[in-house]
C-alpha positions as CSV (number, residue, x, y, z in Angstrom):
1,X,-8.2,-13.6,-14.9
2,X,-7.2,-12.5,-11.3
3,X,-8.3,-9.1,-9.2
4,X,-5.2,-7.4,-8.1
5,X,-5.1,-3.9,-6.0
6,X,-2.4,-1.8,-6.7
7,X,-0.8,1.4,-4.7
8,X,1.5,3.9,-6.1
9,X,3.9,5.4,-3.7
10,X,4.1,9.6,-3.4
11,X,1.9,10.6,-6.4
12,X,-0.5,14.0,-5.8
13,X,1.1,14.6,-2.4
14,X,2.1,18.4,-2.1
15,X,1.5,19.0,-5.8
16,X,4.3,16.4,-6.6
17,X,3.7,13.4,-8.8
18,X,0.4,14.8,-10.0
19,X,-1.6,12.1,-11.9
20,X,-5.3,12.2,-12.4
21,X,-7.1,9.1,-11.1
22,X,-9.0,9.2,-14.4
23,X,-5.4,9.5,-16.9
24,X,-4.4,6.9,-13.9
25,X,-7.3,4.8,-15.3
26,X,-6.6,5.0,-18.9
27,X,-2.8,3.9,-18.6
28,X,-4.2,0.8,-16.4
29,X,-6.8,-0.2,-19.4
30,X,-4.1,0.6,-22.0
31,X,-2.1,-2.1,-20.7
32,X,-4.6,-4.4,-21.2
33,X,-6.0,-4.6,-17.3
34,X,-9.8,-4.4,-17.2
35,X,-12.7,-3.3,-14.4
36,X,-10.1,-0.4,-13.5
37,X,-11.5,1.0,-10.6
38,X,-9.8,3.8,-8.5
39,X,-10.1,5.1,-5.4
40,X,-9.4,8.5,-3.9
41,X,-6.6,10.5,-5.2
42,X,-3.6,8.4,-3.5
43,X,-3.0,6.2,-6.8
44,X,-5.2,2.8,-4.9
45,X,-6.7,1.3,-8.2
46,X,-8.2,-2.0,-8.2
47,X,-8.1,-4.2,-11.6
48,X,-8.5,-7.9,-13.1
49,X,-5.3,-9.4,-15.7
50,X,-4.8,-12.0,-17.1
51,X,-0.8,-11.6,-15.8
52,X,-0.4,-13.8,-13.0
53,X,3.3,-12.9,-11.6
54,X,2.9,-9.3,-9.7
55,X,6.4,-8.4,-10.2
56,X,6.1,-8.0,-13.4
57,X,2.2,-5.9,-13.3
58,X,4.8,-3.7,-11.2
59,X,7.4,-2.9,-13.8
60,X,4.6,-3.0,-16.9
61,X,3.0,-0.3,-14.6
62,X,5.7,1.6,-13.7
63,X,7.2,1.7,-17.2
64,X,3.9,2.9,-18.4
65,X,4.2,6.0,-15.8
66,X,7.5,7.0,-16.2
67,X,7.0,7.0,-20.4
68,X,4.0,8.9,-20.0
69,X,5.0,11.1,-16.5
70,X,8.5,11.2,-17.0
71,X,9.0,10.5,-13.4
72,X,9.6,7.3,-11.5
73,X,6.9,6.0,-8.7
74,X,7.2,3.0,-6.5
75,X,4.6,0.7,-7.2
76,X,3.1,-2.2,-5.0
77,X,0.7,-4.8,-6.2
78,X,-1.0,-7.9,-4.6
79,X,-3.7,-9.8,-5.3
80,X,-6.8,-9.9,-3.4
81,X,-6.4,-12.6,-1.4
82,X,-3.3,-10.6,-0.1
83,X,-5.7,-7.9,0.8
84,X,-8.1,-10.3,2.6
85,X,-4.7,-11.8,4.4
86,X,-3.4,-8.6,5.5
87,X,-6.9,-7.2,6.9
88,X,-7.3,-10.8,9.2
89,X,-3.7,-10.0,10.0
90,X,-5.2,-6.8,12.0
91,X,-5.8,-9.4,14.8
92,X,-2.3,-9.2,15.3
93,X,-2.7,-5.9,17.2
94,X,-5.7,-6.9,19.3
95,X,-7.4,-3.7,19.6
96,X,-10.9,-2.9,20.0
97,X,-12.9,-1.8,16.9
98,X,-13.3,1.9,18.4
99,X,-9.2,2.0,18.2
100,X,-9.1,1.6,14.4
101,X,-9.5,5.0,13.4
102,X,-5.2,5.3,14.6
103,X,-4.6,2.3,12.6
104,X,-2.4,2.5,9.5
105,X,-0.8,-0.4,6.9
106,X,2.2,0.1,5.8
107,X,2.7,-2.3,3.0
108,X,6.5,-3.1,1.8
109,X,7.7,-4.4,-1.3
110,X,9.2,-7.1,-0.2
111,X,9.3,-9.4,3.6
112,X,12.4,-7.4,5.1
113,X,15.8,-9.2,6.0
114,X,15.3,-11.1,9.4
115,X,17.9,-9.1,10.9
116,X,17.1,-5.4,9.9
117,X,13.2,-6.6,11.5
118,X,15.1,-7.7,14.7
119,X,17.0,-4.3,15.2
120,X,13.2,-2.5,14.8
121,X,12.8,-4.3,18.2
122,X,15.4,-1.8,20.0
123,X,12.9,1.1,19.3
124,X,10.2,2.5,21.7
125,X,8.2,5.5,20.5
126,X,5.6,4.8,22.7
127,X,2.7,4.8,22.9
128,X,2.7,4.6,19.0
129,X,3.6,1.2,18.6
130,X,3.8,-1.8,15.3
131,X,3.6,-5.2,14.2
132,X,5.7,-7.0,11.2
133,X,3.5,-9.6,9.7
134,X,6.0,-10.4,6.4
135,X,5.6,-7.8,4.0
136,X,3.2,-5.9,6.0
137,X,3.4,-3.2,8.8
138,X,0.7,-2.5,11.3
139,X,0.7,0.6,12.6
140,X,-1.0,2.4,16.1
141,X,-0.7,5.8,16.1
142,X,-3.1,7.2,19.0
143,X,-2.3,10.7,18.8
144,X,-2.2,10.7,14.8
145,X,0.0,9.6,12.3
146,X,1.2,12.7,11.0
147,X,2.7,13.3,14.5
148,X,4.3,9.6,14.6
149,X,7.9,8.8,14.0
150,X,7.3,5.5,12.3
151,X,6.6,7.0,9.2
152,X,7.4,5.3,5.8
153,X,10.9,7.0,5.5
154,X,11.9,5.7,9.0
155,X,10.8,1.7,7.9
156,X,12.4,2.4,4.4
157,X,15.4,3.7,6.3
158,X,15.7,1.0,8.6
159,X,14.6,-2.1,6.3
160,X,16.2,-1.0,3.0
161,X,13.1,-1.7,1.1
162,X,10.2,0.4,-0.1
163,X,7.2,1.2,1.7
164,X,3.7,2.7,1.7
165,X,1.1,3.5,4.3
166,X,-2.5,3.8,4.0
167,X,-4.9,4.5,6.7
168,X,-7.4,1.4,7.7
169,X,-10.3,3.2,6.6
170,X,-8.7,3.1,3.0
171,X,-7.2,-0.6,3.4
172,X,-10.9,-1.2,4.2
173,X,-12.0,0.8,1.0
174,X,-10.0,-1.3,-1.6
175,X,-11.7,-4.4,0.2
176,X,-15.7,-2.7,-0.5
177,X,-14.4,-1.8,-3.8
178,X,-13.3,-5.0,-5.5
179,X,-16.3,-6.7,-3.3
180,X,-19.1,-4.1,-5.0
181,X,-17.6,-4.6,-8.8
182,X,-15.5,-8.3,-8.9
């Protein structure tokens, strides 16, 4: 049995999407997943299978939404040590711990082509300003992200690949939570 964490793309943003973290819950364990735990209203949930390939937790998950929802949502899963990886991989933007209230994770589903990465090099939107580590974006967005114009659309739009962001407080969340029940 494994601990994976699990974010759903675009669900109870603007009254679209809208799933309850607690019907959220119930399709997890009606799968068969087990120590469901969620977290805030984003669609983060935190789990243990006995599935090993996370491909396929993403389309038994998916499936499960869209017969129940009726509507499609992109779906990312890793497993913990992913999450573990991806927080030590915040070194990568060596800034100081009062600086990581403008940090943001964008996570992809997949490690992006090598050449769409190397045309992300001709942008500047300083001072916000990001780091590729594989399937992971770091984001610095000192006057705010919701003011930013690296957004999920413009990585999706420029990497051909899905993405999702989460603020570091959140990322950080996900970490406490499988850490206080796992």
């Amino acid at each position: 049995m494994k601990t994976y964490f699990s974010i759903l793309r675009g669900i109870n943003v603007s009254g679209q999407k809208s799933i309850k973290m607690a019907d959220l819950k119930a399709i997890y364990e009606s799968l068969g997943f087990s120590n469901v735990q969620t977290y805030i209203q984003s669609g983060n949930v935190v789990f243990n299978s006995t599935m090993i390939d996370c491909n396929e937790i993403i389309k038994v998950i998916q499936f499960a939404i869209l017969e129940q929802y009726n509507f499609d949502v992109p779906v990312f899963v890793f497993t913990i040590q992913d999450l573990d990886e991806k927080i030590d991989g915040v070194e990568l933007m060596k800034l100081k711990q009062e600086h990581f209230d403008k940090l943001h994770v964008t996570f992809l589903s997949s490690i992006p082509h090598f050449d769409l990465v190397n045309k992300l090099k001709e942008f500047d939107f300083s001072p916000d300003f990001f780091v590729i580590k594989e399937n992971v974006i770091y984001v610095y967005c000192p006057n705010g992200y919701g003011k930013t114009k690296l957004s999920n659309t413009f990585f999706e739009n420029k990497l051909k690949i899905n993405a999702t962001t989460r603020n570091w407080r959140s990322v950080l969340a996900l970490k406490e939570l499988y850490q206080q029940y796992y």
